[in-house]
C-alpha positions as CSV (number, residue, x, y, z in Angstrom):
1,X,-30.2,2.2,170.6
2,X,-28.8,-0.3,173.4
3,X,-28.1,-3.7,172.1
4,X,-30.8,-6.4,172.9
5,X,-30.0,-9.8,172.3
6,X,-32.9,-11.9,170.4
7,X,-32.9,-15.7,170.1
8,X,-33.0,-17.2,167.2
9,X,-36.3,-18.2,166.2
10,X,-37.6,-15.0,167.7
11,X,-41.3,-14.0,166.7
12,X,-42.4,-10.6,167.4
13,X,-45.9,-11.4,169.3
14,X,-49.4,-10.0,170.6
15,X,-48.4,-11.2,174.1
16,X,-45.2,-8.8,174.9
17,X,-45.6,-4.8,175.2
18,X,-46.1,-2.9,171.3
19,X,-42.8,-2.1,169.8
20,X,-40.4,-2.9,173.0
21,X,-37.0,-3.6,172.7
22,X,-37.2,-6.5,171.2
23,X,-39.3,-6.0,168.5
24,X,-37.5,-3.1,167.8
25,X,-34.1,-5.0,167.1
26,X,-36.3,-8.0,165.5
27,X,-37.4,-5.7,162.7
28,X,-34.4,-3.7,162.5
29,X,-32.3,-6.8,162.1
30,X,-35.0,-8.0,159.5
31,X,-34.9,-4.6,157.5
32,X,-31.0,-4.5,157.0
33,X,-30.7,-7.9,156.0
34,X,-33.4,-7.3,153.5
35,X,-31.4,-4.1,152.6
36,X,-28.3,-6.0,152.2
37,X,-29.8,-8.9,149.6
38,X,-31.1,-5.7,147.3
39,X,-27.3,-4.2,147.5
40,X,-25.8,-7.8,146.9
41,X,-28.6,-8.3,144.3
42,X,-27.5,-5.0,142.7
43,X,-23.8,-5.3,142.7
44,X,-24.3,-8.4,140.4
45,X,-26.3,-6.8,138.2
46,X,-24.0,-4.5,138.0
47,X,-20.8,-6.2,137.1
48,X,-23.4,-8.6,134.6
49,X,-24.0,-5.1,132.8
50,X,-20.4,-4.3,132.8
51,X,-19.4,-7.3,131.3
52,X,-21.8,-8.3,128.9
53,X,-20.9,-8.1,125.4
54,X,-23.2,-6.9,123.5
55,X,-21.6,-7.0,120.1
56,X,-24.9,-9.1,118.5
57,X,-24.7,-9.1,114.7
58,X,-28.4,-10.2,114.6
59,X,-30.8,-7.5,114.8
60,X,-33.0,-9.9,116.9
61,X,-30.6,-10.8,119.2
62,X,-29.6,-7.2,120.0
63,X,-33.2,-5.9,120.5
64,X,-33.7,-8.9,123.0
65,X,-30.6,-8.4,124.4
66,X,-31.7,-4.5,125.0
67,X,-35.4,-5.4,126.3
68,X,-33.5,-7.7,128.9
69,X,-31.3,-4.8,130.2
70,X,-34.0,-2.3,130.5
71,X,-36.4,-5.1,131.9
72,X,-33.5,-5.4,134.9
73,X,-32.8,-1.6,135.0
74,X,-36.7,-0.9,135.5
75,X,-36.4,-4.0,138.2
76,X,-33.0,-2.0,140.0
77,X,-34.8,1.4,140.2
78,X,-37.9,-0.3,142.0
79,X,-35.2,-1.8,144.1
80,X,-33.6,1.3,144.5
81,X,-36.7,2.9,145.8
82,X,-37.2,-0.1,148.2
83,X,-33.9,0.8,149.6
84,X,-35.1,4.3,150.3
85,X,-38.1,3.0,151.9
86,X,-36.5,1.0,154.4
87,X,-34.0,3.8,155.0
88,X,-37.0,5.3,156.2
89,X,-37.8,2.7,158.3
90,X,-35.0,2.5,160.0
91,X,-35.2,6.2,160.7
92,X,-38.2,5.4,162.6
93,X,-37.2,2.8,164.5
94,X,-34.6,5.6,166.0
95,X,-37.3,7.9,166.5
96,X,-39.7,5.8,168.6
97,X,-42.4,6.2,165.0
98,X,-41.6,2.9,163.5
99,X,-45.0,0.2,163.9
100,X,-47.5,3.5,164.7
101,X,-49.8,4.5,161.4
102,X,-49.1,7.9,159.9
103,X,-52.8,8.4,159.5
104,X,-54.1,7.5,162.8
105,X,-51.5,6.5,165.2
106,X,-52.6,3.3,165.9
107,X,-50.1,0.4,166.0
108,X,-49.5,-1.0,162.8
109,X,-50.2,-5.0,163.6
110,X,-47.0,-7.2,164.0
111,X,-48.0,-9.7,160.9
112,X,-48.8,-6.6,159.0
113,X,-45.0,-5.4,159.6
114,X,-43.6,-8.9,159.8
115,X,-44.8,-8.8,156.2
116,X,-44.3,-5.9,155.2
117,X,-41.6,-4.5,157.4
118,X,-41.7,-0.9,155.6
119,X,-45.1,-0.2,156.3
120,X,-46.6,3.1,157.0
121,X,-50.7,2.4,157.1
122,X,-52.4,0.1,159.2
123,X,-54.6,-2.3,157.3
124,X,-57.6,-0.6,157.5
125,X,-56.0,2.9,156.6
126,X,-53.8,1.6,153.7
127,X,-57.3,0.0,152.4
128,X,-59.0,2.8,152.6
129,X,-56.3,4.7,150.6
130,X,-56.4,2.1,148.2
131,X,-60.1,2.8,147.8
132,X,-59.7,6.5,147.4
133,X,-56.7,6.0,144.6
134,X,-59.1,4.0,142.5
135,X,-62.2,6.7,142.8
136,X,-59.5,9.2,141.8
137,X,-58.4,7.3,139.3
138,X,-61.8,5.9,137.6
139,X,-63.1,9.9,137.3
């Protein structure tokens, strides 16, 4: 992918051709720096785990100490996931995919993906998945 200069302030918008260079490098810009917080977020977990001591003489104290740890594992793995998702993303942006709905092709609208960057359903397909998870799961 050439290099396209954005300015700052730079708004993906309804006005400019779907997904054009531009747009392109806003979200891709967008998804790595998101990318990087969850690595930077993780490292410190990481070294917090590593260097916690967790000699607790007080039963109490240890069982709280262990909720807290797997409460931020459980929070890393979802991370962790996240990071695979916009791996994905990114992988479409380089395949001319990224913005278009796996369902039905249509673009993906640009609030939609500004607010959810990793998003693989338009609106109206991810509701209508939404609505056939909850039939499924109310049999």
């Amino acid at each position: 992918m050439a290099k396209v200069t954005i300015e700052d302030g730079y708004r993906p918008s309804e006005d400019e051709p779907f997904m054009n260079e531009r747009q392109r490098e806003y979200f891709r810009r967008k998804l790595l720096t998101w990318k990087n917080e969850i690595l930077r977020e993780a490292q410190g977990t990481l070294t917090a785990l590593q260097s916690e001591n967790e000699n607790h003489p007080d039963l109490a104290d240890r069982a709280s100490s262990e909720t807290d740890r797997a409460i931020e594992l459980r929070a890393r793995d979802r991370q962790r996931k996240l990071t695979s998702k916009i791996d994905a993303a990114l992988s479409r942006l380089e395949d001319g995919s990224y913005g278009f709905c796996e369902e039905t092709g249509e673009p993906i609208s640009l609030k939609r993906l500004d607010a959810r960057p990793i998003a693989t359903l338009s609106l109206e397909a991810q509701e209508r998945h939404e609505r056939r998870e909850r039939v499924y799961r109310d049999d």
